[in-house]
Backbone bond lengths (Angstrom), bond angles and torsions (degrees), N, CA, C in turn:
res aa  C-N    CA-C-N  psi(-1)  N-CA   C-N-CA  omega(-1)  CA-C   N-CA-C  phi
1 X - - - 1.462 - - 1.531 108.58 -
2 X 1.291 112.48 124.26 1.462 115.28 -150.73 2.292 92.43 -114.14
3 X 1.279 80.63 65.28 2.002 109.95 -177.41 1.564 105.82 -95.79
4 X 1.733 105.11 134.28 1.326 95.43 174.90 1.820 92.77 -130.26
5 X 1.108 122.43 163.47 1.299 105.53 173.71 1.390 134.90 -64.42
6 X 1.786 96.68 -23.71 1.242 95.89 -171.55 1.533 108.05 -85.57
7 X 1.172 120.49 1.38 1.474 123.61 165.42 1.445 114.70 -44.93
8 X 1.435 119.35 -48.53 1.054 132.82 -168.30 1.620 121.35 -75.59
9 X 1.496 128.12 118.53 1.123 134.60 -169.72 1.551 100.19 -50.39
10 X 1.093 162.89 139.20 1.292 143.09 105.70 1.561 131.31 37.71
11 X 1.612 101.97 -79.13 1.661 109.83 175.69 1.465 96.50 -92.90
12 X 0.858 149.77 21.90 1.636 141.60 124.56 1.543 122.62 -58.29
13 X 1.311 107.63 -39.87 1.424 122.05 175.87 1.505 113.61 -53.69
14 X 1.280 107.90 -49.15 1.762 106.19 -177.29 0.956 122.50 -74.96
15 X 1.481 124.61 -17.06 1.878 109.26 172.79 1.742 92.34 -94.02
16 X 1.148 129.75 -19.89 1.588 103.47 -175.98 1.726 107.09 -85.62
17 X 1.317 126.94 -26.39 1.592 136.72 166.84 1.198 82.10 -47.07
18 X 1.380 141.38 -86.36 1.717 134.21 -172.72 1.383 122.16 -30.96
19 X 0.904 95.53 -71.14 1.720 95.28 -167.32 1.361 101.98 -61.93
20 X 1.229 128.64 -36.06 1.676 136.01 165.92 1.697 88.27 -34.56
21 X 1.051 109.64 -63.76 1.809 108.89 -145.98 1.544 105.83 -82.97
22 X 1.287 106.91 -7.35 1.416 99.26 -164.33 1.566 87.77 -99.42
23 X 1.387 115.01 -35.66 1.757 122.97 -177.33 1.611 93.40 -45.80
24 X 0.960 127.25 -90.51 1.727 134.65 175.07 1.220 124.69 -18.99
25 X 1.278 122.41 -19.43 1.739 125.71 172.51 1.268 113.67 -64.93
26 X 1.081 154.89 162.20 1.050 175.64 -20.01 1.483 100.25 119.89
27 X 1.318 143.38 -38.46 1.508 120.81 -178.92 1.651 81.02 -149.39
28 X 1.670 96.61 76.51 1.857 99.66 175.34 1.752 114.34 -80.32
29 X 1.394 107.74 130.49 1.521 100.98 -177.14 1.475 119.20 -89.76
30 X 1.772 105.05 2.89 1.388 103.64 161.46 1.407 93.45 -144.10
31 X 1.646 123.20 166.07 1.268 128.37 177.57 1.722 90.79 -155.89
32 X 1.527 79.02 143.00 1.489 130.23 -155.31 1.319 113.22 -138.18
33 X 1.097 116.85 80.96 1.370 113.14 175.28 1.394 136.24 -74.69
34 X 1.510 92.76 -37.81 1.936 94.96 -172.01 1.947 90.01 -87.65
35 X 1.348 124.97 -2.06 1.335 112.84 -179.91 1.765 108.16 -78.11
36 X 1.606 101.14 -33.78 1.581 89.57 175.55 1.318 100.49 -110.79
37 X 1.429 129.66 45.13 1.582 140.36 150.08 1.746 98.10 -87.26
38 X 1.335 120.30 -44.27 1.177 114.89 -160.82 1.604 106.31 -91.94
39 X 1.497 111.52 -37.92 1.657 99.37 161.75 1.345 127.04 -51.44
40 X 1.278 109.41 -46.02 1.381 118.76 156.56 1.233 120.48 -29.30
41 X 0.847 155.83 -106.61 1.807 161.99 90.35 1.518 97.78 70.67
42 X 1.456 131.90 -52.00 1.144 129.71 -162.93 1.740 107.62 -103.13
43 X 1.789 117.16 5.67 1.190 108.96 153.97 1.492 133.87 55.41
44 X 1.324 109.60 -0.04 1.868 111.66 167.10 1.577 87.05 -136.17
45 X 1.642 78.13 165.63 1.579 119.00 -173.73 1.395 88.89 -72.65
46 X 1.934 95.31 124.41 1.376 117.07 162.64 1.509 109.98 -106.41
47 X 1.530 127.02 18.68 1.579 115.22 -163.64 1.382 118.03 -73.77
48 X 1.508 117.77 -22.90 1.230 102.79 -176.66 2.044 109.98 -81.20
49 X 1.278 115.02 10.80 1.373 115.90 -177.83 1.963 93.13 -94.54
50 X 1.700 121.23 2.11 1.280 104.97 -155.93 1.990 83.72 -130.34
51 X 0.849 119.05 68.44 1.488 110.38 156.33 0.941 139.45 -84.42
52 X 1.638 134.51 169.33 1.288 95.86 -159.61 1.594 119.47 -98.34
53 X 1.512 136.44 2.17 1.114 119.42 160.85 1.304 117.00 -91.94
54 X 1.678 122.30 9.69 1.661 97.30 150.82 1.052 122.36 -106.29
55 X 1.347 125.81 13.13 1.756 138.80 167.01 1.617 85.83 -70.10
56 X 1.362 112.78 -70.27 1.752 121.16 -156.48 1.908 85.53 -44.36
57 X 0.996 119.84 -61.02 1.453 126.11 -173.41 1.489 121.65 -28.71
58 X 1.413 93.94 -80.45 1.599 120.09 169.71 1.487 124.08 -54.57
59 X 1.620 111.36 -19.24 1.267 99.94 170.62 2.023 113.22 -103.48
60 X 1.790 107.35 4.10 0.907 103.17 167.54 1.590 101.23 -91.65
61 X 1.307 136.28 -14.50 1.063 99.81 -164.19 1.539 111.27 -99.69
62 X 1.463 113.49 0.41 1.231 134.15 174.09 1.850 107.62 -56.58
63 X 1.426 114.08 -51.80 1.153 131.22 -173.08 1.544 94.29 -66.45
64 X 1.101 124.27 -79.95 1.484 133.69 167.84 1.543 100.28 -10.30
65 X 1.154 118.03 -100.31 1.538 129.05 -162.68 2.100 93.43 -46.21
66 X 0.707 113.76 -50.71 1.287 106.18 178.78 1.332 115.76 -48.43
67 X 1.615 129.27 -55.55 1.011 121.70 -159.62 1.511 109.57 -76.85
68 X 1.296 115.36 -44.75 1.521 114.18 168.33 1.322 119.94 -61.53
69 X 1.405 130.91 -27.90 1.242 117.30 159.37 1.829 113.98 -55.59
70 X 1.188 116.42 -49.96 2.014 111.72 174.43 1.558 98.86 -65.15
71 X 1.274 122.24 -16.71 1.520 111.77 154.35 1.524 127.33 -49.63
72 X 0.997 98.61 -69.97 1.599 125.02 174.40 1.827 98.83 -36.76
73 X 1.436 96.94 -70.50 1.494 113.56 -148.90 1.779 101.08 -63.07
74 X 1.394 109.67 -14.87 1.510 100.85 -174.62 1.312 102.80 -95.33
75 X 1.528 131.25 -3.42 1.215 133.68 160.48 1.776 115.68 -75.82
76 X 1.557 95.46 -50.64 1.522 98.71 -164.62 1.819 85.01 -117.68
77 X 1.292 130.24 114.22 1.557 112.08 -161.77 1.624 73.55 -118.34
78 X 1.761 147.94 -65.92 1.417 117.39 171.98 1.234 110.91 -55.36
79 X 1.318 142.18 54.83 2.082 126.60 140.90 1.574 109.57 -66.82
80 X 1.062 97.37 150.61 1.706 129.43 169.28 1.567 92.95 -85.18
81 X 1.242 106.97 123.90 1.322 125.79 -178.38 1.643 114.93 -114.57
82 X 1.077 132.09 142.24 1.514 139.59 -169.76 1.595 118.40 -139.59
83 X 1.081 99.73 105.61 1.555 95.37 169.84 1.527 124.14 -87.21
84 X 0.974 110.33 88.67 1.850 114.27 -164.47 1.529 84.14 -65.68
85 X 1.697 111.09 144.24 1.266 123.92 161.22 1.514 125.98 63.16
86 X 1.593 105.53 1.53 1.426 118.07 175.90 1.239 130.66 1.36
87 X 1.501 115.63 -41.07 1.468 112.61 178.37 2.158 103.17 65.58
88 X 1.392 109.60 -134.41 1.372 115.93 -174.74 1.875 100.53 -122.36
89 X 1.553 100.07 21.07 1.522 107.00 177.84 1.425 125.39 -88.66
90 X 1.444 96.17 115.28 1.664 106.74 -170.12 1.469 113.42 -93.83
91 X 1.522 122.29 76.70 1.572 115.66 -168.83 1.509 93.24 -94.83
92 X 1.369 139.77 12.53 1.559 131.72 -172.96 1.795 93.46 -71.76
93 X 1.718 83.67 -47.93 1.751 84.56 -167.49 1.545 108.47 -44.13
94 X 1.027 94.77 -66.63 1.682 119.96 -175.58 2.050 102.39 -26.24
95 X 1.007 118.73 -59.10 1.335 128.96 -165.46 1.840 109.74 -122.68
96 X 0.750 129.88 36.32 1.276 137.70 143.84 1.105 153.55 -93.25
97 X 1.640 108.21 107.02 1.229 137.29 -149.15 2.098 121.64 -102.20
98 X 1.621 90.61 21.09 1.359 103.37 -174.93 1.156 134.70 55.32
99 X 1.534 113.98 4.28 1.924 114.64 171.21 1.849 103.11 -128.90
100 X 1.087 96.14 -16.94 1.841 91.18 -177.09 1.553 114.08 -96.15
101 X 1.745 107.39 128.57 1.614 132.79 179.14 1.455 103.02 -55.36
102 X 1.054 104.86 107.42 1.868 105.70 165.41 1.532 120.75 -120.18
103 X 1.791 112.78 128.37 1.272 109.94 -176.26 1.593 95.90 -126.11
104 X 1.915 98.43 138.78 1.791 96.57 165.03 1.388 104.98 -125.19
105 X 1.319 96.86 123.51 1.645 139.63 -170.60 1.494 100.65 -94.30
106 X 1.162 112.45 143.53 1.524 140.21 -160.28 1.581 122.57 -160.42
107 X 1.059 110.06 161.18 1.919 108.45 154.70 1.660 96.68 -67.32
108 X 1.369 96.77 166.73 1.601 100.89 177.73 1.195 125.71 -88.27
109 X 1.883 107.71 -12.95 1.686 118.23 148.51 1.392 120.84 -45.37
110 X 1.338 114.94 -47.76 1.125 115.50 -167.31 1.636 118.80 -87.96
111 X 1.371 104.65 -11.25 1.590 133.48 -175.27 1.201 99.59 -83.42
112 X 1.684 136.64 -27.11 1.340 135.07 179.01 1.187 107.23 -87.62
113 X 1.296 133.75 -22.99 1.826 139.94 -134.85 1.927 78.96 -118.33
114 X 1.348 130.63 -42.50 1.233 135.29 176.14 1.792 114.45 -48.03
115 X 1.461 86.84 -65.70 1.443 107.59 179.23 1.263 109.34 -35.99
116 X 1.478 134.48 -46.68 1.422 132.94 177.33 1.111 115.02 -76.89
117 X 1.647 124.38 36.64 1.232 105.00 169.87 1.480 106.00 -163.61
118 X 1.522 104.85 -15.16 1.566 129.54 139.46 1.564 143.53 -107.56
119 X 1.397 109.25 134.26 1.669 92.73 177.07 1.816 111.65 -107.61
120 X 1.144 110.70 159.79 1.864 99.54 -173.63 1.438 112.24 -58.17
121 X 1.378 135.88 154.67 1.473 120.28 179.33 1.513 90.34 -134.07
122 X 1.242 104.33 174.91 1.648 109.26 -170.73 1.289 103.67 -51.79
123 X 1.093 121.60 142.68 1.755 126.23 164.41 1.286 100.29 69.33
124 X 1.197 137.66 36.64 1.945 134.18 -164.85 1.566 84.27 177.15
125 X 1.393 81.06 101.65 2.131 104.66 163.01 0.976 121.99 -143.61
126 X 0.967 134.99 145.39 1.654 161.35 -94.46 1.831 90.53 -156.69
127 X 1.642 96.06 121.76 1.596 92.05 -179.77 1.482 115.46 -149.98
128 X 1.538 131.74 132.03 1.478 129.20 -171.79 1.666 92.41 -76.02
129 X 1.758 136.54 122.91 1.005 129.76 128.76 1.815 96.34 -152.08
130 X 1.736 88.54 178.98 1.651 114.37 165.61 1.224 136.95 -98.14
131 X 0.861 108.96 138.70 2.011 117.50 178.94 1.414 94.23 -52.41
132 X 1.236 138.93 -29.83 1.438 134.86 -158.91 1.894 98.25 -105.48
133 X 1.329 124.78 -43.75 1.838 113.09 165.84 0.993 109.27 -109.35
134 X 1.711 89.31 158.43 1.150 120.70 165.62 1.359 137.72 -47.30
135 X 1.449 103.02 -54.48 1.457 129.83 -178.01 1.376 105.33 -20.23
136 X 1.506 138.01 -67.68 1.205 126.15 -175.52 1.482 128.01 -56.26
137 X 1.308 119.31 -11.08 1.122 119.99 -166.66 1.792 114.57 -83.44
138 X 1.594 106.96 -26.09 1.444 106.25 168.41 1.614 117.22 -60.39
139 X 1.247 105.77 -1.19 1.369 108.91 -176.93 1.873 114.61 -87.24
140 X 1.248 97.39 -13.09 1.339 121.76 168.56 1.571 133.95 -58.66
141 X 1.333 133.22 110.89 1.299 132.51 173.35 1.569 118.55 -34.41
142 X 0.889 155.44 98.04 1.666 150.53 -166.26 1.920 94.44 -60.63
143 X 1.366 98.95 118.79 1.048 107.07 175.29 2.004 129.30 -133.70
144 X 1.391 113.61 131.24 1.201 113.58 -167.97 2.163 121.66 -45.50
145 X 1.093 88.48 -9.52 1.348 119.17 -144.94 1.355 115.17 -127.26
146 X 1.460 147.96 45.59 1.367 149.67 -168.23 1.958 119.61 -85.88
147 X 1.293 99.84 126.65 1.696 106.59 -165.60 1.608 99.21 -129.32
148 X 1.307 127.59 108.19 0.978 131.94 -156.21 1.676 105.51 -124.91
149 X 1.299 128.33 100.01 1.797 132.34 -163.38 1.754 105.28 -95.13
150 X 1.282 110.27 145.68 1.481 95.50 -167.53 1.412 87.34 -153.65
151 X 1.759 112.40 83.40 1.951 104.11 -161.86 1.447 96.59 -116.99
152 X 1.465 132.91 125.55 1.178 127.13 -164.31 1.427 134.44 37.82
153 X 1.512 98.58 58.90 1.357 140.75 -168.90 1.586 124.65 -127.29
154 X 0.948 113.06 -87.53 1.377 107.83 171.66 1.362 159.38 -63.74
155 X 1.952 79.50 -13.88 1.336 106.44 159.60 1.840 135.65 -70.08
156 X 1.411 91.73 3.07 1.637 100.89 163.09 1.285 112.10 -91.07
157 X 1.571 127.85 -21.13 1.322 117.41 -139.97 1.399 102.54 -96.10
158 X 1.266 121.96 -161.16 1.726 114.90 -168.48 1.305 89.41 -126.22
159 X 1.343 123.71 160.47 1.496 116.33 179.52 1.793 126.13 -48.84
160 X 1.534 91.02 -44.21 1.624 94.59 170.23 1.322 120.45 -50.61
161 X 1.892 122.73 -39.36 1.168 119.39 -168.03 1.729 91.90 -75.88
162 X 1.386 113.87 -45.99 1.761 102.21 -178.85 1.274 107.92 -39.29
163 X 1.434 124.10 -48.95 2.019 118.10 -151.12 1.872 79.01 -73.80
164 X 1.394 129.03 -67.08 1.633 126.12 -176.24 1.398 121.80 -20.52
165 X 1.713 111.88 -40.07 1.432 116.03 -165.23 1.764 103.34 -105.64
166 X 1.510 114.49 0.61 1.487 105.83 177.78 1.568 99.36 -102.64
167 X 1.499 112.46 -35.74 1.645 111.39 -177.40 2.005 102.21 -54.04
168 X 1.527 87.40 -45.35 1.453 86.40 -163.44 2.125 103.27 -56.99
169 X 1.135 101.57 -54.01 1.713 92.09 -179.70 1.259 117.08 -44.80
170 X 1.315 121.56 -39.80 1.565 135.00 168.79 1.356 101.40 -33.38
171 X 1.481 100.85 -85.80 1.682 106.52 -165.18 1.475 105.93 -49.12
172 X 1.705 116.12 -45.14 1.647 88.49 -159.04 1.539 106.70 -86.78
173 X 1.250 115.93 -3.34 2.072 108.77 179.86 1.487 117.68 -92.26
174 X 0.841 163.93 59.40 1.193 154.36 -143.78 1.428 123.30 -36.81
175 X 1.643 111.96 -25.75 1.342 131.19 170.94 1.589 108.96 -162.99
176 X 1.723 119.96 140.46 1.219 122.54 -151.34 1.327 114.82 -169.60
177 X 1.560 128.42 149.67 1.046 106.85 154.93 1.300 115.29 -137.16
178 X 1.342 119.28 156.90 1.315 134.02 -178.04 1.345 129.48 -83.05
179 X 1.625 121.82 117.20 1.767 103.47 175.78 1.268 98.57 -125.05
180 X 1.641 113.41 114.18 1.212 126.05 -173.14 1.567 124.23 -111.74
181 X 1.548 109.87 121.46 1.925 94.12 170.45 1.584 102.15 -55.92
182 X 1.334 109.86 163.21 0.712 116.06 137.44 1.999 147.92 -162.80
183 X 0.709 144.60 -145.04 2.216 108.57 -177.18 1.650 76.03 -177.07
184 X 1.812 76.62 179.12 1.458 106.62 -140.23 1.571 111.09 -106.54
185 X 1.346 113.66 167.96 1.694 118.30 179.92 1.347 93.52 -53.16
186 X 1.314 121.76 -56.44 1.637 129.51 170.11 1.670 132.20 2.65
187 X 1.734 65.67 -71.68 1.792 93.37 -170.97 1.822 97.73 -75.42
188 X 0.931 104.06 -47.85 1.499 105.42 -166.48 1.688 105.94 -49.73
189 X 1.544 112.90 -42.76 1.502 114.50 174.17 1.226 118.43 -56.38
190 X 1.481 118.72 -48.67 1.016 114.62 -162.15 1.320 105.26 -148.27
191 X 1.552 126.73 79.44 1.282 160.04 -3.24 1.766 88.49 126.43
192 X 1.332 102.04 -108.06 1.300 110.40 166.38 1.207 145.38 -14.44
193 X 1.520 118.41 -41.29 1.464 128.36 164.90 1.306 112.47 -86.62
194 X 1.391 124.97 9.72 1.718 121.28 178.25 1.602 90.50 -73.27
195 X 1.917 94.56 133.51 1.500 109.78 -176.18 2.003 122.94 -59.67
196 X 1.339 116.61 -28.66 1.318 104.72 129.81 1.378 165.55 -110.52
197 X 1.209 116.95 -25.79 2.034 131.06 135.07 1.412 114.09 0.80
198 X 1.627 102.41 -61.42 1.309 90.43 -178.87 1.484 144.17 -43.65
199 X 1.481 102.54 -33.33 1.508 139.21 160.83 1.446 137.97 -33.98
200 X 1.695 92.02 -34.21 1.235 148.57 147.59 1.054 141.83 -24.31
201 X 1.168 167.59 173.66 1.674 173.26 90.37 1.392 100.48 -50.61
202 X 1.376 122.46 -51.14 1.235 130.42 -163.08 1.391 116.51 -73.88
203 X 1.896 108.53 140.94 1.061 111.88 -157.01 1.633 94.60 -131.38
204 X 1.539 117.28 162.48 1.365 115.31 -167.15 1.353 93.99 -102.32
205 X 1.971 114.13 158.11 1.040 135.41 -165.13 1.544 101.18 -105.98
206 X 1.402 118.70 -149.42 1.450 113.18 167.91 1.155 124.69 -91.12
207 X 1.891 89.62 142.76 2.076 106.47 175.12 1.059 119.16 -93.86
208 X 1.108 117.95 161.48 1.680 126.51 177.38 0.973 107.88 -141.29
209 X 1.247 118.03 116.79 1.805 125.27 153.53 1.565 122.68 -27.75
210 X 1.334 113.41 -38.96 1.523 115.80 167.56 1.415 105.73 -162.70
211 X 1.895 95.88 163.84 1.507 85.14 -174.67 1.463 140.63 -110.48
212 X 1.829 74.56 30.97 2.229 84.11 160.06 1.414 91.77 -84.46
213 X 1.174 150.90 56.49 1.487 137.71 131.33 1.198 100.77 -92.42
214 X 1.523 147.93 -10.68 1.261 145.29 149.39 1.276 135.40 -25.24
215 X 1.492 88.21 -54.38 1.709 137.75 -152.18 1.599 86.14 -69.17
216 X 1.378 127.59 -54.14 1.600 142.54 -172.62 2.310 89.11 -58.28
217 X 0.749 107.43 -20.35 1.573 94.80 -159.50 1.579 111.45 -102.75
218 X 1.961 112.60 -15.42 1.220 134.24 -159.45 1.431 105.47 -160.57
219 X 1.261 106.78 59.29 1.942 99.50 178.57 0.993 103.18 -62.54
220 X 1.557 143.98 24.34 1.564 126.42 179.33 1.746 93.30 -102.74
221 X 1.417 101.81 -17.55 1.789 89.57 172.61 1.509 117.02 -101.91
222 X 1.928 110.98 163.89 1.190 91.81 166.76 1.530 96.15 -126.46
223 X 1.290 109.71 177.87 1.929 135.78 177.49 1.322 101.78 -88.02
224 X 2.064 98.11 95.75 1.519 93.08 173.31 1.604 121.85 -93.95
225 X 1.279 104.31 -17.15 1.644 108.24 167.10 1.356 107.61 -169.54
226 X 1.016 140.31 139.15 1.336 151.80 136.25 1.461 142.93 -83.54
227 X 1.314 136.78 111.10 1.158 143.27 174.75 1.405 136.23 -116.16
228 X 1.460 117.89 123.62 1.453 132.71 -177.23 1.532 109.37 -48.98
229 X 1.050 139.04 148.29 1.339 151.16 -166.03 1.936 93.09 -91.07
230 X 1.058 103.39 -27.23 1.430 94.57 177.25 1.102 119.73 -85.26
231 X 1.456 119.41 3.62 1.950 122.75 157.19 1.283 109.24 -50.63
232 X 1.643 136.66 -47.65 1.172 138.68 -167.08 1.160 107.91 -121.96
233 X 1.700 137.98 23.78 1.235 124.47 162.73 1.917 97.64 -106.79
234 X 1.326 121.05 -28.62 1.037 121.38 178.35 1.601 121.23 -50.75
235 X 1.639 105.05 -25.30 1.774 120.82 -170.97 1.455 90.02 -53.95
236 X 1.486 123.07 -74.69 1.344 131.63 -132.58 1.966 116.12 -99.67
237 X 1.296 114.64 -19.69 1.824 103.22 -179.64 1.444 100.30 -153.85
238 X 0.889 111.10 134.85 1.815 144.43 162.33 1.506 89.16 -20.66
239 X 1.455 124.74 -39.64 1.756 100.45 -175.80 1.584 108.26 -106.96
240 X 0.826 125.26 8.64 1.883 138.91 144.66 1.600 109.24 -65.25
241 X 1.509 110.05 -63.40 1.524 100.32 174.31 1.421 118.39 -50.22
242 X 1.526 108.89 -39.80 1.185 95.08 -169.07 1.556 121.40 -86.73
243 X 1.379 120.67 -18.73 1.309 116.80 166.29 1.430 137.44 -82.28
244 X 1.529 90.08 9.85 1.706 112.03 -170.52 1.874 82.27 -84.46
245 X 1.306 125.39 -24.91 1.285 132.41 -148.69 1.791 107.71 -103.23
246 X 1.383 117.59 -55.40 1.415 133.05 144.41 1.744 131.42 -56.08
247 X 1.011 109.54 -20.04 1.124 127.82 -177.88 1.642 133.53 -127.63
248 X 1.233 89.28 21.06 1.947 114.46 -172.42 1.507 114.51 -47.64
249 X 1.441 104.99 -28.24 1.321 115.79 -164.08 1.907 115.14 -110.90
250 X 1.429 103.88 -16.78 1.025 105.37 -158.93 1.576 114.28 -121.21
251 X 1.608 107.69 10.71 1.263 111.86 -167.10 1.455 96.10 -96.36
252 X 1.903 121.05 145.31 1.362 97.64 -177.85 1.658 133.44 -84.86
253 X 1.234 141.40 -173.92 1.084 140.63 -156.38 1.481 109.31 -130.08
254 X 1.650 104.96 150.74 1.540 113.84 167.23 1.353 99.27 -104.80
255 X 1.667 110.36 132.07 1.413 115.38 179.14 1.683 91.70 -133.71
256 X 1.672 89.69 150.74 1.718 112.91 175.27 1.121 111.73 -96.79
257 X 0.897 139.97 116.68 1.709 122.80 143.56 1.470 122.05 -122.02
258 X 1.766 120.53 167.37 0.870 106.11 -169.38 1.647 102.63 -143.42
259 X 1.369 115.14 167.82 1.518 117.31 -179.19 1.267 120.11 -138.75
């Protein structure tokens, strides 16, 4: 694997340092292999990208987005699946059910830096576009069935780029649904002191208390459910319970919507 560190974005680094660390435990509640194949490979200390309430985080929201995706898929099991913004995130493995088209879409920086560490596999292709055009999407199979993932994504963007990247799914799917992170007025202020971000360059875009503030930017969608990240960090450690409790309001969320 021909990996250098500096290949690696920054906020790419912290969910694969996780799942790296959580893969290696002894009673791991998610496993990730090519995530601690590639820490591996890149040979320095990633710990300060792995603390422990954004491990507790990242490995709830891993579970989360997973399970509602085998939600989805046992309803619509041929959907065209999309990983907006993919990063080095392999959820095909995770939820693949042998008849549904899955593509993870990227900048084409990040589409090259991927490539060395993935190759396309049947039904799992590898694609240069933006959360903000269209353009890539004619490249797309027309499908009855559109599933569109957006996981540590949108939370960079500024509201304008949000209303840009929901019109745009609009126009190009004809029908779809959305599973979006998403964070808080909170986070967006104060940004900086998140225990790994900070680490970072990267800075947060706009929060919303909930995500019918969407709804104002894309009346063609609606808010089919939303959930706090502290539904599934609260299950498993004394500092999940407790920030499900201090942090009720401010932890971010998986939201559905659909069009």
């Amino acid at each position: 694997m021909d990996l250098k560190f500096g290949d690696i974005q920054e906020t790419a680094l912290i969910p694969l340092a996780i799942k790296a660390s959580e893969t290696s435990r002894p009673n791991a509640r998610i496993k990730d292999p090519k995530a601690k194949e590639i820490i591996d490979t890149l040979g320095v200390d990633v710990s300060k990208y792995d603390p422990v309430l954004s491990h507790e985080g990242v490995i709830a929201r891993t579970i989360m987005f997973r399970e509602e995706l085998k939600r989805l898929l046992q309803k619509y099991p041929d959907a065209l699946c999309v990983n907006l913004g993919c990063g080095f995130d392999d959820k095909f493995s995770q939820v693949d059910n042998g008849r549904l088209q899955w593509y993870d879409v990227d900048l084409p920086d990040q589409i090259a830096v991927r490539r060395k560490v993935y190759s396309d596999r049947p039904r799992c292709t590898m694609l240069d576009g933006s959360a903000l055009e269209s353009g890539w999407t004619a490249q797309l199979p027309k499908s009855a069935m559109n599933i569109i993932v957006m996981e540590g994504v949108l939370e960079y963007f500024s509201k304008d780029q949000v209303k840009t990247c929901l019109n745009m799914l609009c126009d190009s799917f004809p029908h779809g649904y959305l599973l979006a992170e998403l964070h808080s007025p909170f986070l967006e202020k104060n940004g900086k002191h998140h225990d790994a971000v900070k680490h970072t360059n990267a800075t947060f875009g706009w929060g919303t208390k909930s995500g019918r503030e969407y709804l104002d930017l894309e009346p063609r969608m609606k808010l089919i459910s939303e959930h706090s990240y502290n539904e599934e960090m609260k299950k498993y450690t004394l500092v999940g319970k407790i920030f499900s409790v201090i942090g009720k309001n401010i932890n971010n969320r998986l939201a559905e919507f659909k069009w």
